[in-house]
N, C-alpha and C positions, 0 to 999 in steps of 0.2 A: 504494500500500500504506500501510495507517495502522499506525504505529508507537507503542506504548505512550509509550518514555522512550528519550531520545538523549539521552549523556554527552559534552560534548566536552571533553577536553583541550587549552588553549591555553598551548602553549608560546614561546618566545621564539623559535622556527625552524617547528616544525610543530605544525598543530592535527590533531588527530585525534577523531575521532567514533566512541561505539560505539555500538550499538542492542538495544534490549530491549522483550519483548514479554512480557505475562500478566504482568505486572507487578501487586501486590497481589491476583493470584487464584490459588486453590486448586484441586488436582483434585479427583476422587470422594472421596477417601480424607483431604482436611481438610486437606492438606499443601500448602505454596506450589510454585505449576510456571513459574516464573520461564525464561525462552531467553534466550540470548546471540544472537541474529540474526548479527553481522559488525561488521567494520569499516574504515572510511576515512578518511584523510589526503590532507593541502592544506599548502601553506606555509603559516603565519601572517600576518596581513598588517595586522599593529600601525602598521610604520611606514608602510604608504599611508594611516593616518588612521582605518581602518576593519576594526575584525575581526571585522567580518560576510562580506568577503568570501570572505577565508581558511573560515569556518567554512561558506558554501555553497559552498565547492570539495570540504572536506571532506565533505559531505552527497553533494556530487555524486557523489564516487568511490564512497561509501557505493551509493547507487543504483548507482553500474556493478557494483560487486563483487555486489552481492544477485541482479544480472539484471531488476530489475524497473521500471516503467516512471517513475512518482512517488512521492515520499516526501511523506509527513503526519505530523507528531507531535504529540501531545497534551502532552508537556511536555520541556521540554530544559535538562538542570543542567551546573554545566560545572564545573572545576578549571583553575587558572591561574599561571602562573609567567611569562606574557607582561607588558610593560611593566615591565620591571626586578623585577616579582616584588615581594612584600613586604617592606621595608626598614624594619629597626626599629634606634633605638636601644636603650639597656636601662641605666639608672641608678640603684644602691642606697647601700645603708650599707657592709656590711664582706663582702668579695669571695665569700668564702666561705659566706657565710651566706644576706643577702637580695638578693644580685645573681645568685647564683647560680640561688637562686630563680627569678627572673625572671628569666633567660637562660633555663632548660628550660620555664617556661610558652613563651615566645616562638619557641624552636626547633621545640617539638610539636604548636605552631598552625603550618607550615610557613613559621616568618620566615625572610630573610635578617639576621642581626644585624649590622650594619656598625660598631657602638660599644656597648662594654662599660666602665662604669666605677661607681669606687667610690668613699663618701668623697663632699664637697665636689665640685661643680665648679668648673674651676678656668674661667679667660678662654680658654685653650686649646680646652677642652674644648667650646665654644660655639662657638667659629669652627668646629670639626670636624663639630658639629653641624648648622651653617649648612652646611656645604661637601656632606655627605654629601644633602641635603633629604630626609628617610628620611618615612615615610608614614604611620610612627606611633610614639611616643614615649612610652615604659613605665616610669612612676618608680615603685621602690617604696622600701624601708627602715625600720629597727627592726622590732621584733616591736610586739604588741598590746598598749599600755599601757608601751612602754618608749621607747629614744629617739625625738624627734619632731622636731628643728632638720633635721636633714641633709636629711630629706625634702622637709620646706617650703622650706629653701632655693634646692633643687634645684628645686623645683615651679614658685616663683616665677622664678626664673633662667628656667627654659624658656618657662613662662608670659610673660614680659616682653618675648619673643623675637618672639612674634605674626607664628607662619612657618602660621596657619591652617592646622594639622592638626591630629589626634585625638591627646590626651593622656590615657593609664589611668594611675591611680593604683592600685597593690595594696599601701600600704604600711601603718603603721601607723595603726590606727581612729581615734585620737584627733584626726586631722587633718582629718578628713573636713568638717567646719565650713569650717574654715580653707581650704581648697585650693577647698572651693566658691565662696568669696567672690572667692581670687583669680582662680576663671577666669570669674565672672564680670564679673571689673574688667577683664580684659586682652582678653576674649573668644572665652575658647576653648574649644573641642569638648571637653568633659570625662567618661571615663569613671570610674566608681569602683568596683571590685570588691574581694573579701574579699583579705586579707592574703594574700601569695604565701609566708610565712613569718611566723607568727602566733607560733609558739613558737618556743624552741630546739629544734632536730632535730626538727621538722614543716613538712613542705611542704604548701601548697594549691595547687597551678597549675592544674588544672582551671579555676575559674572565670574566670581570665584568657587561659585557652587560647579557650574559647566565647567571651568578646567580641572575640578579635582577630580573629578567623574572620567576627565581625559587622562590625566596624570596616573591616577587609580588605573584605566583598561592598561595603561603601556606599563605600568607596574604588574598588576598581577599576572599575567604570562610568563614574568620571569621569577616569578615566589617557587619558593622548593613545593614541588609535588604539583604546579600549577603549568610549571614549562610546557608540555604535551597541550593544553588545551585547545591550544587552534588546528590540533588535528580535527577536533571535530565543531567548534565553535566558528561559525565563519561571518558573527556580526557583533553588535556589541555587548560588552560585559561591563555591568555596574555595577557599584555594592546597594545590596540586599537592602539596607534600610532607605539607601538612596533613591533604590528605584518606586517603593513604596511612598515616597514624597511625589516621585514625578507622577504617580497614579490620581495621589489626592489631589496637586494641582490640575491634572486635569479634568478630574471630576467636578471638580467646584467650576472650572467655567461652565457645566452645563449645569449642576443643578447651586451651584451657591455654599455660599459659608458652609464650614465642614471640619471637623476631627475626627480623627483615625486613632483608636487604640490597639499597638500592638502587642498582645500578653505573648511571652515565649516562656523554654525553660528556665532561661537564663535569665534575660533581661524584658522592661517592659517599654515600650514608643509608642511617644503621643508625637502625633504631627498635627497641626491646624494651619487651616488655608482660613484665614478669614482677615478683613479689614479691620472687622469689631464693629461699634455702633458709633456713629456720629457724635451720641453725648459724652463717652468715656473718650475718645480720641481729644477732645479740647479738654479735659485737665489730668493728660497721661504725661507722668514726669518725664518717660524718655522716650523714645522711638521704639518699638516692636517689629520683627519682616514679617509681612504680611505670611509667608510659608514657617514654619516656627515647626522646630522635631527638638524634644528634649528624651533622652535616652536613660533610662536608671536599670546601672548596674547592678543593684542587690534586688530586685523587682520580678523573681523568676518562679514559677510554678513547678519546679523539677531541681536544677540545679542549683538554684537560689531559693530552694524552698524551705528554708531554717531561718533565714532570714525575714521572710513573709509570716512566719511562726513566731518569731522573736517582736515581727512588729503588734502582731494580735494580741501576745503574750500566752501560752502556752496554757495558764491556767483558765483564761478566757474562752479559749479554744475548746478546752475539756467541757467545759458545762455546755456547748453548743454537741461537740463530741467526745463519749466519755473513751472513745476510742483511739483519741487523737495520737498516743504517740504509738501507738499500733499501725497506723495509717501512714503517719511519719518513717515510719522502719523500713516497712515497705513500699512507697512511695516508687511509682513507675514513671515514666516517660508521656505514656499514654495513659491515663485510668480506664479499666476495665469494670469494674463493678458500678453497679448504681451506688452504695456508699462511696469508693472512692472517689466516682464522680461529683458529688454531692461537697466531698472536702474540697476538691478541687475548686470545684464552685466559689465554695466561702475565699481559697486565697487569692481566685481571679478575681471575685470581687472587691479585696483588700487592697489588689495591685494596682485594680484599676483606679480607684478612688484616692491612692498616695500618690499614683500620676501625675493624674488630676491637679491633686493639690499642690505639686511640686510646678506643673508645669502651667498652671492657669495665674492669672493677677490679682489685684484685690483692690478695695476703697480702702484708704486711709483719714483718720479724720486729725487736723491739724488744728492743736490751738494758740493762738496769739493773740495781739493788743487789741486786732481789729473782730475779736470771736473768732468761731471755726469756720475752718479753712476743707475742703473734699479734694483731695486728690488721687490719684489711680497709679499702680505700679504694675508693670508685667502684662502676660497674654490677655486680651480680653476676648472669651469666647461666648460674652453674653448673645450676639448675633447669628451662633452658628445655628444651622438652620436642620444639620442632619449628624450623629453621631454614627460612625460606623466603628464598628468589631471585626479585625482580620486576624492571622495568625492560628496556631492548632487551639490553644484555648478557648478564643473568643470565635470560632467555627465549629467547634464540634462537642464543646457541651450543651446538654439540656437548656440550661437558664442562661442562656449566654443573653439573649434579649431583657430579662430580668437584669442582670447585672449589668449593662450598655446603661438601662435606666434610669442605673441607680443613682449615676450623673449631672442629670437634672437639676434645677434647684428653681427654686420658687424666686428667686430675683428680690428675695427682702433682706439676704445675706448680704456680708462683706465681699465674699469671693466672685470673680466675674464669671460664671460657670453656663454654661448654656440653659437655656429655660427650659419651661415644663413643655412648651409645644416643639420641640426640635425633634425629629423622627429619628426613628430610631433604623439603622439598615445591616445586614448581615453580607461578609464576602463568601458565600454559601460553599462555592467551591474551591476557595483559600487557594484564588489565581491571582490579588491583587501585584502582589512584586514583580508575576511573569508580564502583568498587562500593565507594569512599570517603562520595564524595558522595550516592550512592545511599541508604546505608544513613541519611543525613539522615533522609529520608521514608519508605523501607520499609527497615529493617533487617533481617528474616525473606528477603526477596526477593535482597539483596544477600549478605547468606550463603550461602546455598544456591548461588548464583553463583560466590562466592568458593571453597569445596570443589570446588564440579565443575569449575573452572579448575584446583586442583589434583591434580584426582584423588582427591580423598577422600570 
């Protein structure tokens, strides 16, 4: 059977493959008729050297689940969190400002940020950089036309380092001479994009989201266990939480304001595509990007699942189960039983909701000479309009809609949370990342995909 587009997803445990057919064609009627065919999983298999094998185990089960006798494809894009995933530093001027900056470029291209700093670096700072060896290194600092020392310092510090990886600069323009020279003295892979913070309270991460995505594909090809890949991968490859951002943006231009919860074993991501509302944007302290992914490391339903326990507190957990550290012992991947399901339940719901709270903003109420003062910190997703649930958790438990819900809040709180009327939508066939990367090449195709996995 010849297959249009095979998406694989290579994770750091399992790859998985989806398949698509009528891919960039139309019916009678002018409209794209895009099929979701099926899909199959394989272990990953990074560390035998090779993750082609892993990706034709995947294919293989693909062929078993379809019933049919050979697979052929015309092209195959993939998403990837295998080989330690993207690993970035991130180095500005003043925290708040142009670090921050570039920390949400860096998160919404789906990095791992393993150092954040600000200011000068210091001797520290450089051993930690050495230590971490991250796979690409993001300096920016000052706005456009204002300070220019910190950055260059930084630049050349890192530059001097000569650890042969990719270095973007998004900082301020006037250096842009200067930072050329030095990596051409030191020899280093230099990227230069527009300012991640050009003004006071304007963000640009966009441009620097598209290069790390680029930097990222010409990286991973050459990760151990990843070299083989273009034997059978012959379009593009993104990382896994990255391309999960490109699905949300595209969704929100058909249906509107929008978060994505992503619960996993490990970690949990929140992405929101929204503006926010009119009223909180006129006394929001600081600028917010309209695309926003915050990523929490201890937030996992399997591998992080002590931690999710530790947040409940254990004796808490008894009186809802008096089973609980029975269920903790043996704690699977997958829950198989209706109780384990049911536990499961309760941490996905704990994950999602400490998300939430991590990643959404809040009123603050000020007092001074003149009375109190209302101002707004952080995401505001009072506007969103649709809550969606992807990933194995938030697709394939019972109450998964129940917990999406649980979200909600009645707009009389401090926190800027989405309201009671915001729909609630499921990724039914937990294709969102492959119709990430999809939407690369046919955006029209990978929509249509996206809705009818939700149901809409």
């Amino acid at each position: 059977m010849r297959i249009n587009v095979l998406v694989a997803e290579i994770g750091s445990t399992t790859t998985v493959v989806n398949a698509f057919n009528d891919i960039g064609k139309d019916n009678e009627n002018g409209y794209p008729c895009p099929k979701f065919l099926g899909q199959g999983q394989a272990p990953t298999t990074v560390l035998d050297g090779d993750v082609t094998k892993g990706l034709k185990g995947a294919v293989e089960n693909l062929r078993q689940n379809l019933k049919i006798d050979k697979i052929e494809y015309d092209e195959m894009l993939a998403t990837s969190s295998a080989a330690g995933g993207l690993r970035m530093t991130v180095h500005g001027l003043v925290y708040d400002m142009t670090v921050r900056a570039a920390k949400e470029a860096a998160l919404g291209a789906g990095a791992i940020i393993k150092l954040v700093t600000s200011g000068k670096l210091r001797r520290t700072d450089i051993k930690r950089i050495e230590d971490i060896k991250p796979n690409i290194i993001l300096v920016a600092g000052g706005v456009d036309y204002g300070e220019r020392d910190t950055a260059l310092h930084n630049f050349e510090l890192i530059a001097s380092m000569k650890l042969d990886i990719p270095v973007i600069y998004a900082g301020n323009i006037e250096n842009h001479d200067e930072v050329r020279e030095l990596a051409e003295e030191f020899g280093i892979r230099l990227y230069i994009v527009d300012n991640v913070y050009p003004k006071v309270d304007m963000l640009n991460v966009e441009p620097t989201r598209r290069v790390i995505q680029e930097v990222f594909e010409e990286h991973i090809i050459h990760a151990p266990g990843m070299t083989t890949v273009r034997d059978m991968v012959n379009g593009p490859i993104i990382p896994t939480p990255g391309a999960v951002m490109e699905a949300a943006k595209l969704l929100k231009t058909d249906l509107g304001d929008l978060v994505v919860f992503d619960v996993g074993g490990a970690t949990t991501d929140v992405h929101s595509v929204t503006e926010g509302s009119e009223e909180i944007s006129q006394i929001l302290i600081s600028p917010e990007p309209v695309a926003k992914r915050t990523v929490e490391g201890d937030l996992g339903v399997y591998v992080n699942l002590a931690h999710v326990v530790e947040k409940i507190g254990l004796e808490n957990l008894k009186n809802e189960f008096p089973d609980a550290e029975e269920l903790i012992k043996n704690a699977k991947p997958i829950p198989e039983t209706d109780r384990e399901k049911e536990f499961i339940e309760r941490l996905t719901k704990e994950a999602v909701l400490t998300s939430l709270e991590r990643h959404a903003g809040r009123l603050r109420h000020l007092y001074g000479p003149t009375g109190k003062k209302t101002v707004a910190e952080g995401k505001d997703l009072s506007n969103v309009k649709y809550i969606i649930g992807t990933g194995g958790a938030l697709t394939r438990l019972p109450k998964r809609e129940d917990i999406l819900a649980s979200v909600r809040s009645d707009g009389k709180t401090l926190e800027l949370y989405p309201k009671r009327d915001a729909r609630i939508l499921v990724d039914n066939y937990y294709i969102m990342a492959s119709l990430g990367v999809l939407s690369k090449r046919y955006p029209e195709a990978a929509l249509k995909l996206m809705k009818e996995s939700m149901g809409i």
